[in-house]
BABAMAR-660425 format. One record per residue: residue number from 1; residue in one letter; x, y, z of N, C-alpha, C in turn. Coordinates in steps of 0.02 Angstrom, whole numbers, always signed. Atoms other than C-alpha are relative to their C-alpha. Layout:
// residues N
REC   i aa     nx     ny     nz    cax    cay    caz     cx     cy     cz
REC NUM  A      X      Y      Z      X      Y      Z      X      Y      Z
...
//
This chain:
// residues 325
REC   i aa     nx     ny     nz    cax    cay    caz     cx     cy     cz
REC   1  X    +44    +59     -3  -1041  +1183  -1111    -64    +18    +36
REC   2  X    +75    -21    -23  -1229  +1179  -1059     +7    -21    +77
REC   3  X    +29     +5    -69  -1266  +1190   -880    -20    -62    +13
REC   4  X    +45    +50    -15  -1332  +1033   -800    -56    +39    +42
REC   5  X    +59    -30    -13  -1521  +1081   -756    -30     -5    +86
REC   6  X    -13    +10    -60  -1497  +1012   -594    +46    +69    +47
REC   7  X    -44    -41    -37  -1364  +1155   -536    -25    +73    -33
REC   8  X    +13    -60    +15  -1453  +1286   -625    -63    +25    +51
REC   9  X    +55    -29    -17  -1589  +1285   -514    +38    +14    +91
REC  10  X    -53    -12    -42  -1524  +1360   -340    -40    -26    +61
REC  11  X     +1    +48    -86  -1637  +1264   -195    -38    -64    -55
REC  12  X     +8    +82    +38  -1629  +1085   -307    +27    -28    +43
REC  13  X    -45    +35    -65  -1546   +964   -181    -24    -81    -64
REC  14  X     +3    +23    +56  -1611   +840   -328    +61    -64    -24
REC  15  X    -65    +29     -2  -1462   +686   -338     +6    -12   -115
REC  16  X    -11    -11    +82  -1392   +691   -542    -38    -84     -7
REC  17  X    +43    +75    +32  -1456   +534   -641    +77    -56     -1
REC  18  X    -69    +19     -3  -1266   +476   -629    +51     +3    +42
REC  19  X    -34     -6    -58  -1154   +454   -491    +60    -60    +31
REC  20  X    -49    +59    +10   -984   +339   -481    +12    -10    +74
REC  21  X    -37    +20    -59   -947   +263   -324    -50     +7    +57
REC  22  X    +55    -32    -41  -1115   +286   -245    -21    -59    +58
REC  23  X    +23    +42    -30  -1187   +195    -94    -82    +40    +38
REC  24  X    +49    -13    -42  -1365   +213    -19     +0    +16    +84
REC  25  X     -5    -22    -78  -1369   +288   +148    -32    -46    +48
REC  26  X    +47    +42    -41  -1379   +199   +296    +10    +22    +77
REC  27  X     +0    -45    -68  -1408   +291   +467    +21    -30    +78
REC  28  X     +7     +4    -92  -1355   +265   +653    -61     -2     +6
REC  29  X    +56     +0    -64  -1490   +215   +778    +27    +47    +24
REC  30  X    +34    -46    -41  -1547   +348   +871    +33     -3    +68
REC  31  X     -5    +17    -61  -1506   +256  +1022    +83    +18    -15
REC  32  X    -83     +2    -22  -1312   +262   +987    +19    +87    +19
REC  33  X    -53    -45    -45  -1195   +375  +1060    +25    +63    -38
REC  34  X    -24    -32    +47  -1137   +465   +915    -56    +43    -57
REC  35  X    +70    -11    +27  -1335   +499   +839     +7    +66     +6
REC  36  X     +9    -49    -14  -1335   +671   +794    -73    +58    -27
REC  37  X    +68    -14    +36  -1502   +691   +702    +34    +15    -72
REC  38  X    -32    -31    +64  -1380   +764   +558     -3    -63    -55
REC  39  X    -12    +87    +41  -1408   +620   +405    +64    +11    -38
REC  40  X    -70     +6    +40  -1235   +691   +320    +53    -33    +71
REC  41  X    -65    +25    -43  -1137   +631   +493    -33    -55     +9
REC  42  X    +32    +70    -20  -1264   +485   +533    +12    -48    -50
REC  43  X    -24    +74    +72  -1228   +398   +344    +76     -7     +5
REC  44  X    -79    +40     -8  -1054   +395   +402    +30    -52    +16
REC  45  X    -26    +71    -32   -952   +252   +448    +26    +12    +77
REC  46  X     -1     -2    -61   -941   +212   +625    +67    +19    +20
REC  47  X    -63    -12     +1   -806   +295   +702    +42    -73    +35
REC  48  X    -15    +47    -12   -661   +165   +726    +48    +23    +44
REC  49  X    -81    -20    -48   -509   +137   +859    +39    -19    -39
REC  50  X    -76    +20    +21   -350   +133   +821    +26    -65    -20
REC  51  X    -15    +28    +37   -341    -41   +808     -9    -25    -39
REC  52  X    +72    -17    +35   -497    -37   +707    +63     +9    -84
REC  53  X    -45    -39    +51   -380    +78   +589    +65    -50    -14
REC  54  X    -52    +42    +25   -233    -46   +571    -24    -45    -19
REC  55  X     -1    +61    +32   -309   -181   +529    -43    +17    -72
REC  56  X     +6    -16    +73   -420    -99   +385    +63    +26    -52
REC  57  X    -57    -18    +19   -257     -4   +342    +45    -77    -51
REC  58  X    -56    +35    +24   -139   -167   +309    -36    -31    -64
REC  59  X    +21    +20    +53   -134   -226   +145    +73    -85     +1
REC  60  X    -33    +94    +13    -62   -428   +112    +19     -8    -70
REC  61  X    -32    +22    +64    +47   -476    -23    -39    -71    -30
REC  62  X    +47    +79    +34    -33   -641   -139    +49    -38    +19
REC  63  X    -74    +61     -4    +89   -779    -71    -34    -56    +38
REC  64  X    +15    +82    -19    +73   -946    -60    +66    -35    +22
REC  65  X    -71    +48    -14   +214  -1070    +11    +42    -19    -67
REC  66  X     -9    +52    +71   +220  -1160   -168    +42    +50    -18
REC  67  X    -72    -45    +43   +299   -997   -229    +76     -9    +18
REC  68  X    -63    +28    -47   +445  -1067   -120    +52    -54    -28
REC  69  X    -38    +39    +28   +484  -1202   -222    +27     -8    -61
REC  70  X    -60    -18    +32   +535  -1141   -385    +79     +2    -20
REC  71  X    -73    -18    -20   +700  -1106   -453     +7    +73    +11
REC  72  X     -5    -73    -27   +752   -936   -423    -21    +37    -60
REC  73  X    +21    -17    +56   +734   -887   -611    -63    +19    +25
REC  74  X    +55    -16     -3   +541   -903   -570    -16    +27    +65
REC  75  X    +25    -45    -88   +527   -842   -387    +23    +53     +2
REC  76  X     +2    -78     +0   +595   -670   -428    -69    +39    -41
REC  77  X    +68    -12    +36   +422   -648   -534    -22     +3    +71
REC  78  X    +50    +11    -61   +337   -678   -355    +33    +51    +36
REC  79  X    -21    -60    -31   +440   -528   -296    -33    +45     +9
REC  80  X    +45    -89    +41   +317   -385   -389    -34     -5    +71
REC  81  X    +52     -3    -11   +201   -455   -268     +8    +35    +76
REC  82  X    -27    -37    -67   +300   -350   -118    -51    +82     -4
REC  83  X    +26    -92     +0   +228   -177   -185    -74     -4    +30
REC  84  X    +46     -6     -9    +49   -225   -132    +10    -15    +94
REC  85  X    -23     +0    -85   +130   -225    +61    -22    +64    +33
REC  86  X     +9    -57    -16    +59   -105   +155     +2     -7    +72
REC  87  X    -17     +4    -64   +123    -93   +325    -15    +41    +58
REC  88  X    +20    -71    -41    +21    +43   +445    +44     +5    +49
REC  89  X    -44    +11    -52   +115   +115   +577    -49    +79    +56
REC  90  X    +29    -57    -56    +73   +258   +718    -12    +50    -54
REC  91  X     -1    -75    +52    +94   +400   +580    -67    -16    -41
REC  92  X    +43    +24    +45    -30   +306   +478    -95     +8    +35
REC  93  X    +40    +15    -28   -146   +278   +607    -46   +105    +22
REC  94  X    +36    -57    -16   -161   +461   +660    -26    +58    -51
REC  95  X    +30    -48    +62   -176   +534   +484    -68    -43     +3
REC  96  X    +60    +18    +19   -327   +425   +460    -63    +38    +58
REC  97  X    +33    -45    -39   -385   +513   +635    -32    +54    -18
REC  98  X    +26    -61    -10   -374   +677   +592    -32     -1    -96
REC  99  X    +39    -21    +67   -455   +662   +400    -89    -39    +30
REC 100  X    +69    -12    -41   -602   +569   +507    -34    +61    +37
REC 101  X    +32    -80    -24   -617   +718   +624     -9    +65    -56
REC 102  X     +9    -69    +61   -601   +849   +469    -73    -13    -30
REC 103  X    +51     +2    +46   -748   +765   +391    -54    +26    +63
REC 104  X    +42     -3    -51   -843   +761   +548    -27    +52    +31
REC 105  X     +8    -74    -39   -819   +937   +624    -22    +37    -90
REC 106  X    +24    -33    +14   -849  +1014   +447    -75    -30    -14
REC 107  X    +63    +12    -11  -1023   +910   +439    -43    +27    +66
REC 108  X    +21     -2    -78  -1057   +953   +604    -31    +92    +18
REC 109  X    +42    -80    +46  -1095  +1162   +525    -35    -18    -26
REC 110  X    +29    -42    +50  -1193  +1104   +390    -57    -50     -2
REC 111  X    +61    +27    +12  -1378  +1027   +400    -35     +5    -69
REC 112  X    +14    -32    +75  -1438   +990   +243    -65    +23     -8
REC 113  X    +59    -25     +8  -1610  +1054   +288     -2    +67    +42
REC 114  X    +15    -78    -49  -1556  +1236   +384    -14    +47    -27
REC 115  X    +15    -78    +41  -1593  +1408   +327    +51     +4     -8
REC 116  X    -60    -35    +39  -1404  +1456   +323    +19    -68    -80
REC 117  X    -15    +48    +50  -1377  +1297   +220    -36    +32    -70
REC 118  X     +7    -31    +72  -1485  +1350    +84     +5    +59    -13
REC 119  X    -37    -69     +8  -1443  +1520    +90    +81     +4    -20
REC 120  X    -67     +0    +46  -1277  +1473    +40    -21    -17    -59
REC 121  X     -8    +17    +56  -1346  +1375    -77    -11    +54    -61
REC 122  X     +9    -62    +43  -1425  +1518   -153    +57    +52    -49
REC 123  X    -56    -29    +20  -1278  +1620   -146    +44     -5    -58
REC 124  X    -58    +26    +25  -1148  +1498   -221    -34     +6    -78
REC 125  X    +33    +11    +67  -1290  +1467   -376     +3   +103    -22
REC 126  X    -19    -53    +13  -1288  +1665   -377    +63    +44    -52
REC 127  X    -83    -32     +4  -1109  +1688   -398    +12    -52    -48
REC 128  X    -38    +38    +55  -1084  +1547   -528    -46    +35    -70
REC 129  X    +36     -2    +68  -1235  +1611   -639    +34    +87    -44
REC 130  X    -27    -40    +26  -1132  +1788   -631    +79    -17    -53
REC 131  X    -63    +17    +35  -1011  +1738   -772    +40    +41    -12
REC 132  X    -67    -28    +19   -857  +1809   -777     +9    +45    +45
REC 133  X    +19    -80    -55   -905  +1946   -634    +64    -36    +70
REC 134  X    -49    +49    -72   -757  +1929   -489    -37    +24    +67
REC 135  X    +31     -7    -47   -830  +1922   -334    +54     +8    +53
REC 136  X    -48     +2    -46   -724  +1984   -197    +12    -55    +61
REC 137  X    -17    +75    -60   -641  +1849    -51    -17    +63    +62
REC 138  X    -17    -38    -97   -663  +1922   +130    +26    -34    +41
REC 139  X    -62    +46    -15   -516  +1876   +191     +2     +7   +101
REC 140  X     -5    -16    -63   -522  +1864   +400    +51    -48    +31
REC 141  X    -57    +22    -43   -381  +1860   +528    -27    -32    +47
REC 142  X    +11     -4    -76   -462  +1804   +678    -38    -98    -20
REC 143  X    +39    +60    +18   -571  +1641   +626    +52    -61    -17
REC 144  X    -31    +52    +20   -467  +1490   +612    -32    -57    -61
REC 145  X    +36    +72    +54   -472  +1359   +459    +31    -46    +29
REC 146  X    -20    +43    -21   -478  +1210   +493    +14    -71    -61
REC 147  X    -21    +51    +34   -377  +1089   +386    +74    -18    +29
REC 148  X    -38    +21    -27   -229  +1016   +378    +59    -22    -60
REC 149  X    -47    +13    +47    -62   +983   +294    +69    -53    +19
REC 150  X    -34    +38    -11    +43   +838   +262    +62    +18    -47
REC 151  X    -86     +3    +39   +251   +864   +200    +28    -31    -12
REC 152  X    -32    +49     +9   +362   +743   +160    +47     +3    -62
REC 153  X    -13    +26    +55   +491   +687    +46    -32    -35    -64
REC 154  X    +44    +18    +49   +438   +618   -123    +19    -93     -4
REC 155  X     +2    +75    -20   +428   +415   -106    -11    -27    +80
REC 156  X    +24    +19    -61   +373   +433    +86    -86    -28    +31
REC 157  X    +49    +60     -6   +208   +351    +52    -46    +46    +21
REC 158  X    +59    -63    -20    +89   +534    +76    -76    -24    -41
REC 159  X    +81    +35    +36    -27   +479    -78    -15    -60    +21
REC 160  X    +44    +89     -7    -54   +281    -47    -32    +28    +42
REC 161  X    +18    -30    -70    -66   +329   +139    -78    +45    -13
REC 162  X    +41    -42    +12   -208   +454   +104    -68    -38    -49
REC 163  X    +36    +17    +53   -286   +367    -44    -35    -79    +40
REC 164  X    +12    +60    -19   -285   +201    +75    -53    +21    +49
REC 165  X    +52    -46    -42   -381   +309   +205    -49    +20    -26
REC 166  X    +85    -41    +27   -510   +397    +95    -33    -81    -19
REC 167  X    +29    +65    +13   -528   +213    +41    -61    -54    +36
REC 168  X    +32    +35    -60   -614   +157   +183    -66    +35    +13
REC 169  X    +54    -43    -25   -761   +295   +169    -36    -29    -84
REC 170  X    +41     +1    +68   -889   +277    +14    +25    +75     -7
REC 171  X     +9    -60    +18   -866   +428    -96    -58    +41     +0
REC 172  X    +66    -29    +22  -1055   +476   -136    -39    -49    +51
REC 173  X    +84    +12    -40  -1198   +434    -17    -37    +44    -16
REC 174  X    +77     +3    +33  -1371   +423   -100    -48    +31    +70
REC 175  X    +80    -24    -55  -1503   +505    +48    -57     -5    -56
REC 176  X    +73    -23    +33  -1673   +467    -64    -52    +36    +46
REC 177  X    +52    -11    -59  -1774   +491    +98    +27    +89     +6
REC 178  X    -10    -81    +12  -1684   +704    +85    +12    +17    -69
REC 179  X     -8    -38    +54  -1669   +705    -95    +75    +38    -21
REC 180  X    -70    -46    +26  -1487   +728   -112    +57    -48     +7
REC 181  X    -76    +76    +28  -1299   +634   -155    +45    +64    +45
REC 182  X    -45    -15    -42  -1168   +661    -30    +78    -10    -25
REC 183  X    -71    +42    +16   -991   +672    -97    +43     +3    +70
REC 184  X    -28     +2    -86   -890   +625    +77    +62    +29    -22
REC 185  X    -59    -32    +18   -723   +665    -22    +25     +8    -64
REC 186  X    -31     -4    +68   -628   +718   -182    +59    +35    +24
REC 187  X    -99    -37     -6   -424   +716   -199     +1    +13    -75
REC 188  X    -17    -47    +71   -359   +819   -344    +51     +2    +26
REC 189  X    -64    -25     -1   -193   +824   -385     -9    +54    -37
REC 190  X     +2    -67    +48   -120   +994   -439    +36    -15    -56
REC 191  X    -53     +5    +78    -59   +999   -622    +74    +16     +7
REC 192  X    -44    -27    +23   +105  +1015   -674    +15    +62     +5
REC 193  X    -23    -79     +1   +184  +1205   -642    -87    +39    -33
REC 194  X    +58    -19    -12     +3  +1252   -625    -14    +66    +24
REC 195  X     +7    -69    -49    -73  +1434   -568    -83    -25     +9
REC 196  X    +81    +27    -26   -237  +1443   -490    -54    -33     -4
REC 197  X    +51     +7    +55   -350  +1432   -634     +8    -64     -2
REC 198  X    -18    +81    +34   -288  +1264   -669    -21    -30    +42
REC 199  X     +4    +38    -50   -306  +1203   -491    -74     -4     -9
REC 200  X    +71    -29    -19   -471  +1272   -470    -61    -63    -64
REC 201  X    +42    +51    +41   -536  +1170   -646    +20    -55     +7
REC 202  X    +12    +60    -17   -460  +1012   -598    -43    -16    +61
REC 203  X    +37    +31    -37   -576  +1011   -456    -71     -8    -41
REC 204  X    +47     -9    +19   -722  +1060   -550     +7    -66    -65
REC 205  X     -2    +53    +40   -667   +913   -698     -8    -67    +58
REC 206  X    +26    +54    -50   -670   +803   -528    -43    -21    +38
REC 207  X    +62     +4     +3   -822   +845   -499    -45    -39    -54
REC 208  X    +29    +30    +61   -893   +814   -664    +19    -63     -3
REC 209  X    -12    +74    +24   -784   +632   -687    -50    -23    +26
REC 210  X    +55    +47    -59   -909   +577   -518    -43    +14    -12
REC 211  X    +90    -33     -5  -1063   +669   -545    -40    -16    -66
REC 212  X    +44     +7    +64  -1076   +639   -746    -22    +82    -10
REC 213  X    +36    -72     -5  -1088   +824   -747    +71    +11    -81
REC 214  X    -62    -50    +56   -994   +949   -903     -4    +51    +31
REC 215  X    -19    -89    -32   -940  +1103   -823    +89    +33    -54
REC 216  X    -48    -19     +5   -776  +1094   -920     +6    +16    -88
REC 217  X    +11    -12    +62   -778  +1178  -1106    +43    -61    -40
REC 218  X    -25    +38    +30   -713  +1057  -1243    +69     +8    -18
REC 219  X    -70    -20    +14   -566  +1159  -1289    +18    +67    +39
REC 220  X     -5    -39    -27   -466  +1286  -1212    -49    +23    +71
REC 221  X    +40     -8    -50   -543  +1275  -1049    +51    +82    +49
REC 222  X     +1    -42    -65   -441  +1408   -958    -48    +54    -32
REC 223  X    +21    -44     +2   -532  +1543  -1062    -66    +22    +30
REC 224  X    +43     +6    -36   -675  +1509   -943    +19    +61    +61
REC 225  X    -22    -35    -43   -559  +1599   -831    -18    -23    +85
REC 226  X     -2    +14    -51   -529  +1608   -644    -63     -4    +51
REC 227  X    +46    -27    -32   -678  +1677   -571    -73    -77     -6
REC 228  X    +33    +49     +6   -778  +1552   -667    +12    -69    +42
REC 229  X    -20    +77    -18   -700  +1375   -595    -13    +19    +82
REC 230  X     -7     -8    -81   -693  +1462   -409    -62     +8    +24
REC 231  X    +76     +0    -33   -873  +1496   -410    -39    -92     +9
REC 232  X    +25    +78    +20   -914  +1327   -489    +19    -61    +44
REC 233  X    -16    +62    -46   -804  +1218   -359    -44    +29    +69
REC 234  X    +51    -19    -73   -905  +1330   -203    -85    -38    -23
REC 235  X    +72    +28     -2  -1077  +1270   -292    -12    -70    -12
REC 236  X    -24    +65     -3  -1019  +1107   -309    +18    -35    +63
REC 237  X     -3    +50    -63   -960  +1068   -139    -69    +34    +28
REC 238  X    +55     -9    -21  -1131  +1154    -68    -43    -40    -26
REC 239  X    +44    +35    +20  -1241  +1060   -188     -1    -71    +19
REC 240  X     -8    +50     -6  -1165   +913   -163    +37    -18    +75
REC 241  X     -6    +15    -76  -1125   +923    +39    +88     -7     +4
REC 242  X    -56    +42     -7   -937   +881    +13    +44    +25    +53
REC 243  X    -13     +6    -49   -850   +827   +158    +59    +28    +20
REC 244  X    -85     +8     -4   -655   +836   +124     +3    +11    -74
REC 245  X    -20    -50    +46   -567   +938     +1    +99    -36    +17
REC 246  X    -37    +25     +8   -397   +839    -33    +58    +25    -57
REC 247  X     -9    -38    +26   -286   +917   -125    +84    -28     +1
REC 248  X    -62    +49     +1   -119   +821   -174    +79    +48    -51
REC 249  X    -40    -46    +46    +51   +895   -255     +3    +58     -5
REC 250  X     +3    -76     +7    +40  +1072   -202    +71    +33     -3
REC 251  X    -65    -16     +9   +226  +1088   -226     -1     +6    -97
REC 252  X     -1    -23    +77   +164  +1102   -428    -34    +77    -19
REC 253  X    +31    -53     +0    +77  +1255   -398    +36    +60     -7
REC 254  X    -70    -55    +34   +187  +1391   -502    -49    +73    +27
REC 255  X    +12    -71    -20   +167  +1568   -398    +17    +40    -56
REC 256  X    -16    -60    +54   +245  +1663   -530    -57    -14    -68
REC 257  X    +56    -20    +38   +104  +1618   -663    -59     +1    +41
REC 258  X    +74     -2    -14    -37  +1637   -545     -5    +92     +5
REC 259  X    -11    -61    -53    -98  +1797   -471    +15    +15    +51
REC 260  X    +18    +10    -81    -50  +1770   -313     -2    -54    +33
REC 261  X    +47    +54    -38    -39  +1656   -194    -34    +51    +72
REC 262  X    +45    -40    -40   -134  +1789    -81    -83    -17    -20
REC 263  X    +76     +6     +8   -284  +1756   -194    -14    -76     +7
REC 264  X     +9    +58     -6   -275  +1571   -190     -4    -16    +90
REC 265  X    +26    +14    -75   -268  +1564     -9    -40    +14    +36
REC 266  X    +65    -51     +4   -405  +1697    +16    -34    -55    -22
REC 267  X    +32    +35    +16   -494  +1559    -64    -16    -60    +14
REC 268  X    -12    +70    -54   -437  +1396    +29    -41    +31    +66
REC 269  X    +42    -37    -60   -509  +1526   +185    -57     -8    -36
REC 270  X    +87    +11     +2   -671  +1534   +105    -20    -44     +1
REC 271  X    +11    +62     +1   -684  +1369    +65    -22    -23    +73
REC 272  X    -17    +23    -50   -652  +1319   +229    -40    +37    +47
REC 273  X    +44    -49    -68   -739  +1480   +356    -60    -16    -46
REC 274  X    +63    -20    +36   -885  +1505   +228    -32    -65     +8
REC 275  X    +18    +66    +20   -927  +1333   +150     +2    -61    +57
REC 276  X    -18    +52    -34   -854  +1224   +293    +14    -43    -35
REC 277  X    -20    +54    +25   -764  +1124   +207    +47    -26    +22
REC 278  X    -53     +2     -4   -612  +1058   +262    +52     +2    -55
REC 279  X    -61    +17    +79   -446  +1033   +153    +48    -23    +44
REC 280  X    -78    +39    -18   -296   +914   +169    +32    +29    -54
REC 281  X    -45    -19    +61   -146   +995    +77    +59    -66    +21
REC 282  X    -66    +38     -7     -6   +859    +29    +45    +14    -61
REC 283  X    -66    -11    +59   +161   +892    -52    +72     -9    +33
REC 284  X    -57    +22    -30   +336   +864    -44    +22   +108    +38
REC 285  X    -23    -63    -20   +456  +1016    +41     +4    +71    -30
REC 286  X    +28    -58    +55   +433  +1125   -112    -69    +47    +44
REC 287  X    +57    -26     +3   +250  +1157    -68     -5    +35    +76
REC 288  X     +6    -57    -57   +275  +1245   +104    +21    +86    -26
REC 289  X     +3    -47    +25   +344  +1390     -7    -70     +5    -43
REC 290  X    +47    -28    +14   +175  +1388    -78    -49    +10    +58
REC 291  X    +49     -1    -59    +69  +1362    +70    +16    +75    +72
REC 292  X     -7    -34    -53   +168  +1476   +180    +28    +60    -24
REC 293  X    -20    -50    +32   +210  +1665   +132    +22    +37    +77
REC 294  X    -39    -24    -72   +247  +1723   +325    -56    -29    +57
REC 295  X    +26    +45    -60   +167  +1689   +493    -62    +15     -2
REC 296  X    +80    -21     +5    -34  +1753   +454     -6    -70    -52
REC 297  X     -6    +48    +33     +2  +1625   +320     -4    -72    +14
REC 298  X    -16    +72    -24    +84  +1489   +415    -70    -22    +23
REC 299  X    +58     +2    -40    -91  +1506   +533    -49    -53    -40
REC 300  X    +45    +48    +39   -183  +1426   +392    +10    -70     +5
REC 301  X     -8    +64     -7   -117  +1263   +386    -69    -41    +57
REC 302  X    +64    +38    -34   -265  +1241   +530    +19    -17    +48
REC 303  X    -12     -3    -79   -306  +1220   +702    +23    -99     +5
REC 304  X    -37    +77     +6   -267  +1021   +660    +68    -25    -24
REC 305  X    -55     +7     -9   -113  +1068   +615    +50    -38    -60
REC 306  X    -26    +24    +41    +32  +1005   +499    +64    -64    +17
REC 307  X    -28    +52     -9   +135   +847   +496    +64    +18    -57
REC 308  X    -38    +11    +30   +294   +816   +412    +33    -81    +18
REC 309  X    -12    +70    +12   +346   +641   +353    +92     -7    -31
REC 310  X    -63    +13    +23   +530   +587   +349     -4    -69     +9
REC 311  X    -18    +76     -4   +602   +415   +329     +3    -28    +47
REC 312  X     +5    +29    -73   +553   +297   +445    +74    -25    +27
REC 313  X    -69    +14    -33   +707   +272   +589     -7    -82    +16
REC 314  X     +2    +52    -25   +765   +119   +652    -16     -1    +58
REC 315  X    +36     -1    -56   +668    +70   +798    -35    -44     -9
REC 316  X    +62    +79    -12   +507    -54   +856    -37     +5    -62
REC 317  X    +41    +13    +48   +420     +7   +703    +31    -24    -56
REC 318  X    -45     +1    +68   +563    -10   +563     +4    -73    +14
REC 319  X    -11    +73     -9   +596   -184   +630    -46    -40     -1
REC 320  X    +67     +3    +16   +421   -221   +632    -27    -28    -66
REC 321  X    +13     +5    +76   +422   -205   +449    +18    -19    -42
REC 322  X    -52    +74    +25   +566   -288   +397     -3    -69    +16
REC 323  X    +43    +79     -6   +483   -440   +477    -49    -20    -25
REC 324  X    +55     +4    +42   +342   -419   +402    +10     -7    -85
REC 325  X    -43    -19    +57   +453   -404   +225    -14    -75     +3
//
């Protein structure tokens, strides 16, 4: 597919003519506390407290009394209306923490008016216009990434949870006054028994859904190959500033058809040291055999560290919730 003319040029900062979910930027005073001159952390939303975070968090069922008086025939219809219950609890509260701080600390590297900034940009437009050319990872021990990974069983509430959280940020902030569209986050689930390649173009197709962009051939897209989609998601989160790198179902990510999960992680590191990007990985217990291959491995998960989600116990919060039921 043709290039958009926008990403072919390598210091464009330029926002596309199309953009889903967009809001106009609107900056901290100066005077506040948090003012960092930076306009990708200043168009953010104010950071909130905790109980700030529960109360955007809870979600309310539609109920009226009247549904009360029915016969029962019709008041099990008024049942459905339980699934839109959303009950925050401490676990809830501190994932929304640390995907605030992820956005924050990797904005907090990248000015969108510095010399290294466009010198990546350069780069990344470099390395996408070499088609098909593999560009080696430089893979370093010593540098910590900083993301983060959530585990859990499968019905322990990792996507809502996450999806209810990114919910609360605009996706795209408009800067006209710098000439450029801010994506704050994009979640991608991984495909089905997926290898790299695959992962790598559903970000770049999740790019394109928001941006109105084609990066993804009409048919047979893997023959684009690997090299291609891995350059294309680095000039994509540079062009477009992106904040948080979300990354859902990594327990579908089939090692035996990729190359490697050496090269895929080599690549989550670049992402992450190079680009500053952060990444949230979520999956059920499967996906620690992808994420983790021994202890240089484990390290990745990030200096923020990894959570695991089991069934809530009985206690002040379980009871909590059954009152709230």
């Amino acid at each position: 597919m043709h290039t958009p003319a926008y990403l072919n040029s390598p210091l464009q900062d330029e926002a596309p003519a199309f953009v889903r979910n967009s809001f106009e930027a609107a900056y901290i005073p100066e005077s506040h506390p948090l003012h960092s001159g930076n306009p990708l952390v200043d168009a953010l939303p104010p950071v909130r407290s905790d109980e700030d975070w529960l109360r955007t968090l809870v979600g309310q069922p539609n109920f009226e009394p009247s549904q009360l008086e029915p016969e029962a025939c019709l008041r099990s219809y008024f049942v459905e209306e339980l699934k839109s219950l959303f009950f925050p609890t401490a676990a809830h509260v501190k994932l929304a923490r640390r995907v605030d701080q992820l956005i924050r600390w990797g904005y907090r590297h990248r000015h969108p008016h510095s010399p290294a900034r466009r010198a990546m940009l350069q780069k990344t437009y470099a390395e996408a216009q070499a088609s098909g050319v593999a560009v080696p990872n430089h893979f370093s021990t010593v540098r910590p990434i900083c993301s983060y990974s959530l585990i859990g069983g499968s019905g322990m509430g990792k996507t809502t949870s996450i999806e209810r959280v990114l919910a609360s940020y605009p996706q795209c902030i408009r800067h006209p006054a710098h000439h450029l569209t801010q994506v704050v986050w994009l979640k991608v689930d991984c495909p089905k028994n997926a290898n790299e390649t695959d992962l790598a173009a559903s970000i770049v197709s999740a790019f394109d859904a928001l941006l109105g962009t084609s990066s993804i051939p009409n048919s047979d897209y893997r023959r684009k190959g690997w090299w291609y989609y891995q350059s294309k998601v680095k000039q994509f989160a540079v062009a477009h500033h992106l904040g948080l790198l979300v990354l859902d179902e990594m327990q579908n990510l089939c090692a035996r058809k990729s190359a490697g999960r050496e090269t895929m992680l080599n690549w989550f590191q670049e992402l992450v040291n190079e680009l500053k990007v952060p990444i949230i990985f979520l999956g059920t217990y499967k996906a620690m055999r992808v994420l983790q291959l021994d202890m240089r491995h484990a390290r990745r998960t990030g200096i923020f560290g990894s959570e695991r989600w089991d069934p809530l116990k009985p206690g002040a919060e379980f009871h909590a919730l059954l009152k709230a039921l």
